[in-house]
BAVO-633192 format. One record per residue (C-alpha): residue in one letter; x, y, z. Coordinates in Angstrom, 2 decimals. Each point is the difference from the previous one (the first is absolute). Layout:
BAVO-633192
@code->a; X->X; Y->Y; Z->Z .
...
***
This chain:
BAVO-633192
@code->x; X->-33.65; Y->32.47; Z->-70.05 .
@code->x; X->3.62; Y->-0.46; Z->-1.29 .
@code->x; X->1.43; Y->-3.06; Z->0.80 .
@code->x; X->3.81; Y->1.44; Z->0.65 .
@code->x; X->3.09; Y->-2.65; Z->-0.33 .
@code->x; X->2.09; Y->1.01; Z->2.84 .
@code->x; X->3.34; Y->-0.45; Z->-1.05 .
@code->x; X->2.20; Y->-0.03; Z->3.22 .
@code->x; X->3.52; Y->-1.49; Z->0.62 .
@code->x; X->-0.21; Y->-2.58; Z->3.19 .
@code->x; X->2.18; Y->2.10; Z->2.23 .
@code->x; X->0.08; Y->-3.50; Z->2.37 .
@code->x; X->1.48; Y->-2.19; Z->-2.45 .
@code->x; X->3.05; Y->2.74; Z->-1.31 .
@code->x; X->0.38; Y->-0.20; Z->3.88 .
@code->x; X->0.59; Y->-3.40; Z->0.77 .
@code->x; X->1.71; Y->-0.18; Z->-3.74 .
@code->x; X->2.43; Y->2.89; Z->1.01 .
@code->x; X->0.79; Y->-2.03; Z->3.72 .
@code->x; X->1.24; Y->-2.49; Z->-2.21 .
@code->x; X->2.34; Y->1.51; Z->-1.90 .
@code->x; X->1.18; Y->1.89; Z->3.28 .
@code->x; X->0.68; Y->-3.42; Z->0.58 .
@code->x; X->2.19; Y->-1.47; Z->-2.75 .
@code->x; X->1.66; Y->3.14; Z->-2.01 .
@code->x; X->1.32; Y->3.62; Z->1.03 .
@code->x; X->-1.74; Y->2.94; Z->0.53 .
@code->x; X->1.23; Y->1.39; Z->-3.01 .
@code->x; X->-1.67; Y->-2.81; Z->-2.47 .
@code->x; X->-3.14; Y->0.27; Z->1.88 .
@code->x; X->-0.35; Y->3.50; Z->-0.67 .
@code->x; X->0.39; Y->-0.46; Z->-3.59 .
@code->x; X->-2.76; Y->-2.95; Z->-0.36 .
@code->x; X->-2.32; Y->0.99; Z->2.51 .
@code->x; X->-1.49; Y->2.42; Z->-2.36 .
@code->x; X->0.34; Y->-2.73; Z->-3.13 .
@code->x; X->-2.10; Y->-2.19; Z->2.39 .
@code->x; X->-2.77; Y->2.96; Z->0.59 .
@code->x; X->-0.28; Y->0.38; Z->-3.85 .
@code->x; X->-0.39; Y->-3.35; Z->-0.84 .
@code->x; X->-2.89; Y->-0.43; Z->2.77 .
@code->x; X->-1.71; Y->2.64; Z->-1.79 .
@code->x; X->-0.02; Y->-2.06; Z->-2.99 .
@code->x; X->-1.30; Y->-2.72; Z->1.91 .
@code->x; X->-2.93; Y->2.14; Z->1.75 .
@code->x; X->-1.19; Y->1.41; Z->-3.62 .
@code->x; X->-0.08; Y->-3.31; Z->-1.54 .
@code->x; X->-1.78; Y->-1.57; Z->3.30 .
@code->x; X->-2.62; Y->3.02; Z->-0.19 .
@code->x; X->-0.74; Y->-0.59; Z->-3.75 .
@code->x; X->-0.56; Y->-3.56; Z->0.52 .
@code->x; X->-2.58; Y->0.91; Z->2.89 .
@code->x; X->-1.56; Y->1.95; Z->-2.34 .
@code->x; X->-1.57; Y->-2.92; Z->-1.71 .
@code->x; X->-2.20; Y->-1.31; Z->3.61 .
@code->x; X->-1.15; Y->4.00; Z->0.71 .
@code->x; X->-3.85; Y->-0.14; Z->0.51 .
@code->x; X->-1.73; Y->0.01; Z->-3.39 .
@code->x; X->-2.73; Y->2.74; Z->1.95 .
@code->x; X->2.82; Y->2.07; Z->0.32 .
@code->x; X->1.03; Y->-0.15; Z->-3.40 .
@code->x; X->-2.77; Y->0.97; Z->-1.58 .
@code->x; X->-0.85; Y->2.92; Z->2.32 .
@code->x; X->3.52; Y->1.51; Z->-0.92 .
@code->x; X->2.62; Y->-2.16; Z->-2.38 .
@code->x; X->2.61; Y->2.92; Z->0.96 .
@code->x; X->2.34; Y->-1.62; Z->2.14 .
@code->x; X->2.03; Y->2.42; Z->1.99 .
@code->x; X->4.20; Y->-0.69; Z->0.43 .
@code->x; X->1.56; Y->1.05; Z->3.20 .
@code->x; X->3.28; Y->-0.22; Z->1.06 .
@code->x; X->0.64; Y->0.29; Z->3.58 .
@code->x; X->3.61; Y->0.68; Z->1.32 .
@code->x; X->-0.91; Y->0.99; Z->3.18 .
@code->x; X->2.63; Y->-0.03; Z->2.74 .
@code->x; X->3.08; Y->-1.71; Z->-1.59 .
@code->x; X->2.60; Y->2.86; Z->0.53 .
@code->x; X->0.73; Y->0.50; Z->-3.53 .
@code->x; X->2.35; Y->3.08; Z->-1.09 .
@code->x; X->-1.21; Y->0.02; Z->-3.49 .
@code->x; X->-1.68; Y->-2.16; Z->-2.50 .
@code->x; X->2.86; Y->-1.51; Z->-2.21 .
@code->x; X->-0.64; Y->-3.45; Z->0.68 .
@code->x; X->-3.68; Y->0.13; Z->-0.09 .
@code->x; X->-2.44; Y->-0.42; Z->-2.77 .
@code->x; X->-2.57; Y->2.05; Z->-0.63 .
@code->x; X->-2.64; Y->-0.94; Z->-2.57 .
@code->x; X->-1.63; Y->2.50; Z->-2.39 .
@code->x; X->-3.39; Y->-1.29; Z->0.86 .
@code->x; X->0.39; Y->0.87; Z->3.25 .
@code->x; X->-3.27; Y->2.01; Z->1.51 .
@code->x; X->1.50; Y->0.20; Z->3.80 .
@code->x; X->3.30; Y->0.46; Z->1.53 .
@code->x; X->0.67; Y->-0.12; Z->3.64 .
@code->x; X->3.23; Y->0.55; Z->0.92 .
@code->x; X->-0.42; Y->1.31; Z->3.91 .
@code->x; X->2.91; Y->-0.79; Z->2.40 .
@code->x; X->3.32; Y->-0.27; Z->-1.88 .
@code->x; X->2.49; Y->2.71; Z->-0.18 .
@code->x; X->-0.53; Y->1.73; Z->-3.66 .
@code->x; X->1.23; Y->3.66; Z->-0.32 .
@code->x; X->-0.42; Y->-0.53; Z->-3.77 .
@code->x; X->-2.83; Y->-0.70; Z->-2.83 .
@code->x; X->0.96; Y->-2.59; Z->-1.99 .
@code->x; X->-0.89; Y->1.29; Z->-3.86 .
@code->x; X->-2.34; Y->-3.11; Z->-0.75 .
@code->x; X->-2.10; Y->0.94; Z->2.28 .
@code->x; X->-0.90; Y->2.83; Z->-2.74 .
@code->x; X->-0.88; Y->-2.36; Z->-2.67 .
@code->x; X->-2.63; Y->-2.01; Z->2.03 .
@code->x; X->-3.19; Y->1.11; Z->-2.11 .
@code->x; X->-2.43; Y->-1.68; Z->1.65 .
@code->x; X->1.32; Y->0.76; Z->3.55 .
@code->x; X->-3.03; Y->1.54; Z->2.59 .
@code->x; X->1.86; Y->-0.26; Z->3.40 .
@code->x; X->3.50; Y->0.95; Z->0.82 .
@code->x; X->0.54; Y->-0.23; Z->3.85 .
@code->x; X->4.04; Y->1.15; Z->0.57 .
@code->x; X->-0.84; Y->0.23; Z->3.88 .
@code->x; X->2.61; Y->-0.38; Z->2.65 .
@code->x; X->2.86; Y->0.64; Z->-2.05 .
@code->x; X->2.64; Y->2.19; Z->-0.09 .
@code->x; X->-1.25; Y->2.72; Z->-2.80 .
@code->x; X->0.94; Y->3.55; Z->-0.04 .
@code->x; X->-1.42; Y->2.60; Z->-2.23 .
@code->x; X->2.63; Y->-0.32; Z->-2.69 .
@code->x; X->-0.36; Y->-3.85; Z->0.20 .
@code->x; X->-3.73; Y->0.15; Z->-1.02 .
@code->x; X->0.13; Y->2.74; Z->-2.48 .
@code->x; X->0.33; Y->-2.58; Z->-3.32 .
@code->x; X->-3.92; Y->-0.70; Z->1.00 .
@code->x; X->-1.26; Y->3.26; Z->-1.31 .
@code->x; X->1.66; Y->-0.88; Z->-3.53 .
@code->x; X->-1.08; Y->-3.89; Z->-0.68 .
@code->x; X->-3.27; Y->1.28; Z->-2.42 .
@code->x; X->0.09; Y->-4.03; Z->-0.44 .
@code->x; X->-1.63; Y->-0.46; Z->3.87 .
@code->x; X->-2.44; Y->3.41; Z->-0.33 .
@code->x; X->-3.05; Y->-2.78; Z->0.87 .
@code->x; X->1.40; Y->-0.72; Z->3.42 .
@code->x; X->-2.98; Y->0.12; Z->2.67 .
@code->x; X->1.89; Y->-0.16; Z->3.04 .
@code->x; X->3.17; Y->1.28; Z->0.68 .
@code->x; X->1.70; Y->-1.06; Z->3.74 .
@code->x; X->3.10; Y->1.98; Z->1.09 .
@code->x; X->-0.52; Y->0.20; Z->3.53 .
@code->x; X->2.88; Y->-0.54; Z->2.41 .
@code->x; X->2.68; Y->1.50; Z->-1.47 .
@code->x; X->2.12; Y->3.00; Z->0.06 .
@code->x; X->-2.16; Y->2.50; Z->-2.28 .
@code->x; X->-0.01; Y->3.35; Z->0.77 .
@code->x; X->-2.02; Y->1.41; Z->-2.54 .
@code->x; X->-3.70; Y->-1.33; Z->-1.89 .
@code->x; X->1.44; Y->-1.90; Z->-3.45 .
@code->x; X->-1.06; Y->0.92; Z->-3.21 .
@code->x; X->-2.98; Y->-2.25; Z->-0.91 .
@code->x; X->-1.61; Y->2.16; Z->-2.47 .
@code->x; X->0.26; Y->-2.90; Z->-2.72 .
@code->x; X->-2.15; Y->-2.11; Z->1.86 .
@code->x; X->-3.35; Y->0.75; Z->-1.13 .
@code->x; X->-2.39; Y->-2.58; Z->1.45 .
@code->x; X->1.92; Y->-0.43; Z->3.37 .
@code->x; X->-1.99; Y->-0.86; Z->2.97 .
@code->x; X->2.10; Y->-0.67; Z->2.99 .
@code->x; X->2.78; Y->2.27; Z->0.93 .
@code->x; X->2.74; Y->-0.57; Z->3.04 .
@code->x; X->3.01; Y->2.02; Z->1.32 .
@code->x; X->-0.71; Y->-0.52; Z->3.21 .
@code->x; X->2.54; Y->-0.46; Z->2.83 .
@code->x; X->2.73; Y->2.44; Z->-1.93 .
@code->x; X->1.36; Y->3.15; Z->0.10 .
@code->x; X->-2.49; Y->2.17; Z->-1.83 .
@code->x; X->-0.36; Y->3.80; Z->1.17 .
@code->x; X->-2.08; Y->0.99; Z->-2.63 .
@code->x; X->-3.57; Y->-1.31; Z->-1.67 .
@code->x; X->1.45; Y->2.19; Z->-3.02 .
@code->x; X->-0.04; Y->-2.49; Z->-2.80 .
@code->x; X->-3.38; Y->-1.43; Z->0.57 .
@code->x; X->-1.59; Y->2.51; Z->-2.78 .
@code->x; X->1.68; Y->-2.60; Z->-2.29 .
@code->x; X->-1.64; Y->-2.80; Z->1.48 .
@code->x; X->-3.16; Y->-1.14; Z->-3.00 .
@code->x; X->-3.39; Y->0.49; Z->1.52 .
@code->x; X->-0.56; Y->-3.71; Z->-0.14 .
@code->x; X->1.52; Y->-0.29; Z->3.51 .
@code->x; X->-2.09; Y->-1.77; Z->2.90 .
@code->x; X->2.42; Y->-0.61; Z->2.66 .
@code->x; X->2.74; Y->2.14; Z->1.02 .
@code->x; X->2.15; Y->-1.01; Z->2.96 .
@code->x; X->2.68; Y->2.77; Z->0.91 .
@code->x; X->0.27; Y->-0.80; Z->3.62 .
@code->x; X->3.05; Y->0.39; Z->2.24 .
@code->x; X->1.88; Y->2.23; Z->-1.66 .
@code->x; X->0.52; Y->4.05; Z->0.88 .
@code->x; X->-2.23; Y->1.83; Z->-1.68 .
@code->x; X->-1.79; Y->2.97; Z->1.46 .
@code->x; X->-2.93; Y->1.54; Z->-2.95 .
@code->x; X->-2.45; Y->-1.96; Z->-1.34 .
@code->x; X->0.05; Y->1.05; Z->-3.83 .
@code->x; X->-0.47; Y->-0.70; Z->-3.33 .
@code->x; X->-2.43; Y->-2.58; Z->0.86 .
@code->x; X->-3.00; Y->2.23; Z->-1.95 .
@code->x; X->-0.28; Y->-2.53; Z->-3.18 .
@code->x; X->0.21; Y->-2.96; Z->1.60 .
@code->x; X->-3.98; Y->-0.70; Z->-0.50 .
@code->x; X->-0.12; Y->-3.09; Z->-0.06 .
@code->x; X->1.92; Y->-0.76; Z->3.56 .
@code->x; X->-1.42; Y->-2.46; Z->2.53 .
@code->x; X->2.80; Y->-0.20; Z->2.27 .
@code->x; X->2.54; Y->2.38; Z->1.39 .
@code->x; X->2.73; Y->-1.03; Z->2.59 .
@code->x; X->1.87; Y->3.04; Z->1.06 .
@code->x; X->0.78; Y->-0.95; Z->3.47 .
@code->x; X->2.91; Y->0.07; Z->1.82 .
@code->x; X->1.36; Y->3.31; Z->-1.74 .
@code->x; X->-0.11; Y->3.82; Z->1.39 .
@code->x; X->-3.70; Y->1.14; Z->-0.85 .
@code->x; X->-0.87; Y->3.14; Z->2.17 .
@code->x; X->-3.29; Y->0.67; Z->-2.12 .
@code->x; X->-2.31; Y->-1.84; Z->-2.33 .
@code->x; X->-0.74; Y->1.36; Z->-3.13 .
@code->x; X->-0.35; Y->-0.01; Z->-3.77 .
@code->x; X->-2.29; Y->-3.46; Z->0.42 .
@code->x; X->-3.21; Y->1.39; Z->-1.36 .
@code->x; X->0.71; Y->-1.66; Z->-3.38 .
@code->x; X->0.60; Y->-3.19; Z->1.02 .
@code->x; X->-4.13; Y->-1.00; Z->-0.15 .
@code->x; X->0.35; Y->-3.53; Z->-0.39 .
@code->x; X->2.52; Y->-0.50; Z->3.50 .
@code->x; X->-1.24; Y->-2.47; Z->2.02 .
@code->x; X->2.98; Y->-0.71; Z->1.90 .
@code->x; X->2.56; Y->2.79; Z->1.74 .
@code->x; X->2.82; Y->-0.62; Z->2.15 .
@code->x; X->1.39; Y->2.70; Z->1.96 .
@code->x; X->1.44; Y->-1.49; Z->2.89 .
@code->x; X->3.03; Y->1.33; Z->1.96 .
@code->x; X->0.44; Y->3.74; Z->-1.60 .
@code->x; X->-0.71; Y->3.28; Z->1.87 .
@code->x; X->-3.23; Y->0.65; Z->-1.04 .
@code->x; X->-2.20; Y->2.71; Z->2.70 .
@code->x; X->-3.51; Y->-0.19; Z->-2.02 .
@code->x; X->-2.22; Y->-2.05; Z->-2.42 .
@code->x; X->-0.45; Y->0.92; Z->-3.37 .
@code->x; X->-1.44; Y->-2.05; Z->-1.98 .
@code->x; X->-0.51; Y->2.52; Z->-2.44 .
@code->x; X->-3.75; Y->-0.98; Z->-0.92 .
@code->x; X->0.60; Y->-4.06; Z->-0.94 .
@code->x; X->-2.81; Y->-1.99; Z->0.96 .
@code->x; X->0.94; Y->-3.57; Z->-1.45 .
@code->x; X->2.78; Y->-1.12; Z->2.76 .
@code->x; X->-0.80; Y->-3.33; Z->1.63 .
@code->x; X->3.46; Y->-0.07; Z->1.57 .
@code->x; X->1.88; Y->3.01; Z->1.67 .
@code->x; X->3.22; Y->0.06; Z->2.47 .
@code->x; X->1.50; Y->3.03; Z->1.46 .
@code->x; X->1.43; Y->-2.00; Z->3.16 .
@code->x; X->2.97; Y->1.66; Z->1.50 .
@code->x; X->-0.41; Y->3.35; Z->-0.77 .
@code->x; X->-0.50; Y->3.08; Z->1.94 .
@code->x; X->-4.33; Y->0.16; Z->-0.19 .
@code->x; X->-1.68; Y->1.38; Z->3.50 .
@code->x; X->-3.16; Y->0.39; Z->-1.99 .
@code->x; X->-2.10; Y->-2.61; Z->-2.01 .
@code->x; X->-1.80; Y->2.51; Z->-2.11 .
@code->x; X->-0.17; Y->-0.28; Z->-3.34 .
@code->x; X->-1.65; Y->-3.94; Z->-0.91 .
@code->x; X->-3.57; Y->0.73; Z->0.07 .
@code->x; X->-0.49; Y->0.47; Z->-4.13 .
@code->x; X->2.20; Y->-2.76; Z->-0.39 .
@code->x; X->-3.21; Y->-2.66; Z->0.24 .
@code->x; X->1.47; Y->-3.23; Z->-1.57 .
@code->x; X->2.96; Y->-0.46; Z->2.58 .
@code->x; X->0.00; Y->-3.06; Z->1.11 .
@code->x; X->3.50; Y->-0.18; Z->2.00 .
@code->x; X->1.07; Y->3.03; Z->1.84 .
@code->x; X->3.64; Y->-0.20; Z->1.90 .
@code->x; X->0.96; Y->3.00; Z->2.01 .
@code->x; X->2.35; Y->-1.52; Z->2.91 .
@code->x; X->2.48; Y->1.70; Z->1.83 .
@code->x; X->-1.03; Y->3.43; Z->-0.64 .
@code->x; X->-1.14; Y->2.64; Z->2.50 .
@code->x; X->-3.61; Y->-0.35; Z->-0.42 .
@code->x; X->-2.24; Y->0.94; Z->3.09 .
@code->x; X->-3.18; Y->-0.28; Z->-1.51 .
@code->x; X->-2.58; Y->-2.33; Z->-2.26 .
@code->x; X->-1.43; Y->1.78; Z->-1.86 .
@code->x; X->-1.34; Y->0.30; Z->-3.75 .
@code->x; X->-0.50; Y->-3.77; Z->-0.13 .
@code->x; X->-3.52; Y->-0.21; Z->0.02 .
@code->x; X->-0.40; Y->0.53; Z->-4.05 .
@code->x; X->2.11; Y->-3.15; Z->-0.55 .
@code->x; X->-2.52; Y->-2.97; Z->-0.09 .
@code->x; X->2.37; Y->-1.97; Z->-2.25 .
@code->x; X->2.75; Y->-0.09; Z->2.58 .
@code->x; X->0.90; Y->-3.49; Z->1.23 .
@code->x; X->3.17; Y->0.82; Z->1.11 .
@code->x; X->1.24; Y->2.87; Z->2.62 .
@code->x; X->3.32; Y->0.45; Z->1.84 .
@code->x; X->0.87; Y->2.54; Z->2.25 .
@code->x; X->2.04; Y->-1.58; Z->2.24 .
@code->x; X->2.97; Y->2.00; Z->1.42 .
@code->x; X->-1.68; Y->3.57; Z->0.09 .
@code->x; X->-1.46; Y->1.83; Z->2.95 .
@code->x; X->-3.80; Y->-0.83; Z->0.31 .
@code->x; X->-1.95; Y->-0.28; Z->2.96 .
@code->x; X->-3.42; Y->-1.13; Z->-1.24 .
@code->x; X->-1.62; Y->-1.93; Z->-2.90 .
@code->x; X->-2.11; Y->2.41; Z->-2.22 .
@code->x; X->-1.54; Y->0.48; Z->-3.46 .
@code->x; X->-0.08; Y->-3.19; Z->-1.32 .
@code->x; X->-3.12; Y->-1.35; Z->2.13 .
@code->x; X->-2.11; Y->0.11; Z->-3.55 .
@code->x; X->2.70; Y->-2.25; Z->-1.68 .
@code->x; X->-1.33; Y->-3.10; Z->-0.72 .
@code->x; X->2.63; Y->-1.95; Z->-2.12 .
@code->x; X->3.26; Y->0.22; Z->3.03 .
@code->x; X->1.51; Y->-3.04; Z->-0.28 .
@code->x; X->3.62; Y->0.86; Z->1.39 .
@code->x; X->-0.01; Y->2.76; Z->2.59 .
@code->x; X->3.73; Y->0.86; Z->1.44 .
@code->x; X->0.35; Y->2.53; Z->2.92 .
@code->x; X->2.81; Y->-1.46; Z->1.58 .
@code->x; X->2.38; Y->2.47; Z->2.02 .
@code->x; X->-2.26; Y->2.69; Z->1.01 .
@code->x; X->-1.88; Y->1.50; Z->2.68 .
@code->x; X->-2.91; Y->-1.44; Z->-0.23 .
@code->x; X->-0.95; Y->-0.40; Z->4.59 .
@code->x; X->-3.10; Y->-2.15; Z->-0.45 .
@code->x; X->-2.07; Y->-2.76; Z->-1.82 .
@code->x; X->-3.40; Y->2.08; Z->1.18 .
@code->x; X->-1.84; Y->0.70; Z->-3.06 .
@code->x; X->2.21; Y->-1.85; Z->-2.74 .
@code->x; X->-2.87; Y->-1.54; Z->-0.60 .
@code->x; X->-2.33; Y->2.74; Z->-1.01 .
@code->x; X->3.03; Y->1.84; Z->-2.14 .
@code->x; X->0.61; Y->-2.70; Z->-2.14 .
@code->x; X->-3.28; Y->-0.60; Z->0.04 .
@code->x; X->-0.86; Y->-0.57; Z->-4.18 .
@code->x; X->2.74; Y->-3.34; Z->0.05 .
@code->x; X->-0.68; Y->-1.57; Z->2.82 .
@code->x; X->-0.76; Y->-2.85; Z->-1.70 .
@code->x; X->2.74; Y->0.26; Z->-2.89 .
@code->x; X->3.14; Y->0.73; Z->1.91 .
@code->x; X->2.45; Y->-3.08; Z->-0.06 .
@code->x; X->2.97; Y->1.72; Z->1.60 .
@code->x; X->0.71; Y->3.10; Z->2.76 .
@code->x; X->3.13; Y->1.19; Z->1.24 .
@code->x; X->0.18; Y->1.93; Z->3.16 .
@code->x; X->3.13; Y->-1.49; Z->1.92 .
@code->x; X->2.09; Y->2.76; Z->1.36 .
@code->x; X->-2.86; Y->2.53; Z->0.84 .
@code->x; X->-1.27; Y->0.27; Z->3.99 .
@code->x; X->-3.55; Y->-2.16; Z->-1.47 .
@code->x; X->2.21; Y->-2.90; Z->-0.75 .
@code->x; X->0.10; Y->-0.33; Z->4.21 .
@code->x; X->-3.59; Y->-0.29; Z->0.45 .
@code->x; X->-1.08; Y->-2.94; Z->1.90 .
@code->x; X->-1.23; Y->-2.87; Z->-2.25 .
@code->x; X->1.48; Y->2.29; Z->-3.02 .
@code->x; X->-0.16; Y->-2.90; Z->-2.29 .
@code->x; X->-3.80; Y->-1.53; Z->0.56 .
@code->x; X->-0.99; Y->3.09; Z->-0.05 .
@code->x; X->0.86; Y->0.75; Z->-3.41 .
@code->x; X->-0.78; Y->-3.36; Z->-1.16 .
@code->x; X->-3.80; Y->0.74; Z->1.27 .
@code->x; X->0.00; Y->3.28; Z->-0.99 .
@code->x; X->0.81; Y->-1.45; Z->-3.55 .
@code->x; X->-0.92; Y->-3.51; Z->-1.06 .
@code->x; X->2.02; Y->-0.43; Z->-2.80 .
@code->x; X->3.47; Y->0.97; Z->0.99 .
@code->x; X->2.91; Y->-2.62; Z->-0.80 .
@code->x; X->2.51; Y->2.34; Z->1.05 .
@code->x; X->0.56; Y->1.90; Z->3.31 .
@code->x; X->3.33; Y->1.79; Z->-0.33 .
@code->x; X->3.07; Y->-2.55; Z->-0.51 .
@code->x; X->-2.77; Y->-3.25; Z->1.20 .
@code->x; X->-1.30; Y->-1.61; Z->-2.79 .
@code->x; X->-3.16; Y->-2.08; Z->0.04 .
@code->x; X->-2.25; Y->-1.59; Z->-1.67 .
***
């Protein structure tokens, strides 16, 4: 394991630092050495984290003598980078909250540089474009540029051993650009943006999580590729039907909020082991019973009116069927019959069952091991 020297400025000292000179000199003095002050705390952290370096655990150093640099300028409202500096040993970069629109060009000469996180800025396309060029930061692993005001996928075809790839929360219409993307990729987060086909996805072999949620997805498609997914995220599109277009390897799977009146379409998919489908227009259970890995099931907000198909589960931990129709507690104990003595936590508040006389003893007999009973907690 790396033993990373986190490199940060203390944002509470510049603050009580900056009071002070609101203090004692005008507001046009402080503006010049406020950022003089953040520079030379800089200094101050490096040399502080090399002098650490000398106590780190001599286990440690022996597993791994790499010792990763990271410079974290999270949240201090920064319009560019002119009065910071930015070593050329640096491996990450965080520079999330501030109010960049533009790359600073040493960026590109950061060789050893493996995660770039630009989130929560202010970032158009043009503003990014300079990435696609710096040759000098091709071994980047993780690239953040979520939160900003994209409207297209960048250009990361130089970045041939990336791993981790976010635009989410942007403007994005398209998924044309991700053909570019290397084949290295395992996470790719596009969520909340606008984009309505799933495409160009085909080579990405070696994915193990896709968000696409929050975007306009009517169908699901071009997935049967993706072999290695173990994690998809489709909540809040417009998707009618499952396809999962023959993947077998998802543990985790979301399609909450869409527009679903059927749950058809899980039972090859054996090695799910978290299945959310609220708020949808589901009236039925059904194709459950094939999923003995599932430990977690939520279907509240849809329009059932009885518990079926997963009485031969035996691993139900969480079960959520809040905001249904469900009339009655008769026979809950037969159809979820296989976890009786696994299930930890039920929701069924908001259904006509939730009314039943002794509601809660009832379930706590029924099963032993609850510790949760819809918002009561117990242990």
């Amino acid at each position: 394991m790396i033993d990373r020297q986190v490199l940060s400025v203390s944002r509470k000292s510049i603050s009580i630092f900056s009071r002070i000179l609101a203090l004692f000199f005008p507001a046009t003095f402080f503006q010049i050495s406020a950022p003089r002050f953040l520079k030379s705390q800089m200094k101050n952290a490096f040399r502080e984290s090399d002098t650490d370096m000398g106590n780190c655990d001599d286990d440690v150093a022996e597993e791994d003598n790499s010792i990763g640099r990271c410079l974290d300028l999270t949240s201090f409202q920064l319009h560019d980078l002119g009065e910071v500096e930015i070593p050329e040993d640096l491996e990450e970069l965080d520079l999330t909250a501030n109010r960049l629109s533009k790359l600073d060009h040493r960026i590109g000469l950061l060789a050893q540089l493996k995660k770039l996180s630009l989130r929560q800025n202010l970032f158009d396309d043009e503003g990014i474009r300079p990435l696609s060029g710096w040759s000098t930061i091709s071994g980047l692993q993780e690239l953040v540029l979520r939160d900003n005001k994209l409207s297209k996928i960048p250009d990361a075809t130089i970045f041939k051993d990336l791993l981790v790839f976010d635009v989410s929360f942007n403007e994005i219409s398209s998924l044309n650009g991700l053909s570019k993307v290397s084949n290295t990729l395992k996470e790719l987060y596009v969520s909340k943006n606008e984009v309505a086909k799933m495409e160009e996805l085909e080579h990405l072999h070696a994915l193990q999580i896709l968000e696409l949620g929050s975007n306009r997805f009517r169908v699901m498609e071009n997935l049967e590729n993706l072999t290695n997914l173990k994690e998809l995220w489709l909540g809040r599109n417009r998707i009618r039907a499952v396809n999962l277009c023959g993947l077998k390897c998802i543990t985790k799977l979301s399609l909450q909020s869409n527009r679903l009146t059927s749950m058809l379409g899980f039972q090859e998919c054996v090695a799910l082991e978290e299945l959310y489908l609220s708020h949808n227009g589901i009236a039925k259970m059904e194709g459950l019973s094939t999923l003995q890995n599932l430990r977690v099931l939520d279907l509240a907000s849809n329009k059932l009116t009885a518990i079926n198909d997963i009485e031969k589960l035996n691993r139900l931990e969480d079960l959520w069927l809040n905001d249904n129709q469900i009339p009655s507690l008769e026979g809950i104990d037969f159809a979820v019959a296989g976890s009786k003595e696994k299930l930890t936590t039920i929701y069924l508040e908001h259904n006509p069952c939730a009314n039943s006389p002794n509601y809660s003893a009832t379930l706590k007999r029924i099963f032993p091991k609850l510790q949760q009973i819809d918002s009561d907690v117990f242990m």
